[in-house]
C-alpha positions as CSV (number, residue, x, y, z in Angstrom):
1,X,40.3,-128.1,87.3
2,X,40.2,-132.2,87.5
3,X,39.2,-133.1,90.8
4,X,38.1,-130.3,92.4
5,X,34.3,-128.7,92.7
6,X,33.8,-125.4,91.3
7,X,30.4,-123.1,92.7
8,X,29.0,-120.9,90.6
9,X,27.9,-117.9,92.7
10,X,27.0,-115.7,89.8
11,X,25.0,-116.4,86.9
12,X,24.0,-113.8,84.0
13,X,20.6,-113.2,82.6
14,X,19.8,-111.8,79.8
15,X,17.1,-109.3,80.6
16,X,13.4,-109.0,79.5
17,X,12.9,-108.1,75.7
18,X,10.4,-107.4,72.7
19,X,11.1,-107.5,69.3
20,X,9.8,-108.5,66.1
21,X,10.1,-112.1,64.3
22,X,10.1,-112.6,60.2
23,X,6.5,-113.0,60.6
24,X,5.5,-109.6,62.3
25,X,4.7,-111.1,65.3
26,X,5.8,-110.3,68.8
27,X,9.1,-112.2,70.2
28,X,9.7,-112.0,74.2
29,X,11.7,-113.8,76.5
30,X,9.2,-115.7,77.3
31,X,9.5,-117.9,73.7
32,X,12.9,-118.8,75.1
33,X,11.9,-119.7,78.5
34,X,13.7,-123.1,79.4
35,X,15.2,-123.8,76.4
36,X,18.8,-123.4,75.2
37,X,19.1,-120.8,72.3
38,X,22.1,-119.5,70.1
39,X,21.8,-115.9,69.5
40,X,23.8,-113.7,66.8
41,X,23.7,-110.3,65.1
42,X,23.1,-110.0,61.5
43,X,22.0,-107.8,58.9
44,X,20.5,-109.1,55.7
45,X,22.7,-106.9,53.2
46,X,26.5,-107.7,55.1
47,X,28.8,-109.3,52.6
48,X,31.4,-110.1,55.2
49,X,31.2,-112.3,57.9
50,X,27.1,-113.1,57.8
51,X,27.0,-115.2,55.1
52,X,29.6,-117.2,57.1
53,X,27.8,-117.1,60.1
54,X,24.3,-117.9,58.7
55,X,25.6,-121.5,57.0
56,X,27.0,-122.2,60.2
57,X,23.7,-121.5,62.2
58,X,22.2,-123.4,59.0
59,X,24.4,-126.6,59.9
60,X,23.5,-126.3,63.4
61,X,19.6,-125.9,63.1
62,X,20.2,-129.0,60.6
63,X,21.6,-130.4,63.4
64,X,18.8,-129.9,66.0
65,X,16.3,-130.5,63.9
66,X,14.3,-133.1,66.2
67,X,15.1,-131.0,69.6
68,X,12.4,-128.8,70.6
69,X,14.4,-127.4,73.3
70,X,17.1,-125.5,70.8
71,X,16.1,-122.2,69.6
72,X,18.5,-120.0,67.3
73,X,18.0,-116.0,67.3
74,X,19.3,-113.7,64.7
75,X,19.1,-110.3,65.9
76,X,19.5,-107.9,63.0
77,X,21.9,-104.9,63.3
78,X,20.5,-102.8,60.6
79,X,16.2,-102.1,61.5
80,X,16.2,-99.8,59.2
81,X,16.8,-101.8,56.3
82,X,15.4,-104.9,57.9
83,X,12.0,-104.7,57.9
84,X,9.7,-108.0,58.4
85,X,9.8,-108.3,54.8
86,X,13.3,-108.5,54.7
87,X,13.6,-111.0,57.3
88,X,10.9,-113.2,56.3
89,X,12.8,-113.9,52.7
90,X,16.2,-114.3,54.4
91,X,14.9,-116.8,56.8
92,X,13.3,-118.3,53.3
93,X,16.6,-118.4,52.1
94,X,18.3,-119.6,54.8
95,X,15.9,-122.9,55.4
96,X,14.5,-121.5,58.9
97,X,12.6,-124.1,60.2
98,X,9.6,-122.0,61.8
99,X,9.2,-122.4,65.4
100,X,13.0,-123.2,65.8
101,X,14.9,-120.5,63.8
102,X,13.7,-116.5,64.5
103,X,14.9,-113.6,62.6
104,X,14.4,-110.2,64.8
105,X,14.3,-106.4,64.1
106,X,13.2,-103.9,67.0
107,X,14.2,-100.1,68.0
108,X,17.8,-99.7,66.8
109,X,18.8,-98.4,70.5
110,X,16.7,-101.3,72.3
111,X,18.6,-103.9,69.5
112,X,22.0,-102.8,70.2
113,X,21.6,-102.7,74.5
114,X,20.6,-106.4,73.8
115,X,23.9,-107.4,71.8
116,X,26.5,-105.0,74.7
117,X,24.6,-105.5,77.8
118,X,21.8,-108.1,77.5
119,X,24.4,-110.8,76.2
């Protein structure tokens, strides 16, 4: 709309969460706190669209590589087969720069309220 002022009167918030990063520790909301993050949904064995998706969150973690304030989030869809260990050697493969690049497993019911309703 050139020209003309637009108000946002309603702004979505992803709610309060806990899950677990590739190194077993704890991951909150609270890491994410007043930064910008991408967040997708994974699982370590897909052979469809997640190799896609993970060289594309590669070339953008490449890309953000000096910005502090850029966090990517890979929420996996599959806990069960996901474990820390799991995650720890796909973010190995994958070049995850620690501290920028977080690769999450959690309660299968808690992960996928976070992909329909949290997001």
């Amino acid at each position: 709309m050139k020209g003309k002022s637009i108000t946002i009167t309603r702004i979505h918030r992803v709610p309060d969460f806990s899950f677990t990063d590739q190194n077993g520790k704890e991951f909150s909301q609270t890491v994410t706190e007043g930064k910008t993050y991408v967040a997708d949904f994974f699982f370590t064995t897909c052979q469809s669209i997640c190799p896609g998706m993970g060289k594309a969150m590669m070339k953008l973690s490449d890309r953000f590589i000096n910005d502090q304030n850029i966090l990517f989030v890979s929420h996996t869809v599959d806990p069960e087969t996901d474990s820390v260990s799991q995650l720890r050697s796909y973010a190995a493969a994958h070049n995850a720069r620690p501290g920028q690049w977080y690769f999450l497993t959690g309660d299968k019911r808690k992960l996928y309220d976070m992909a329909r309703k949290g997001y």
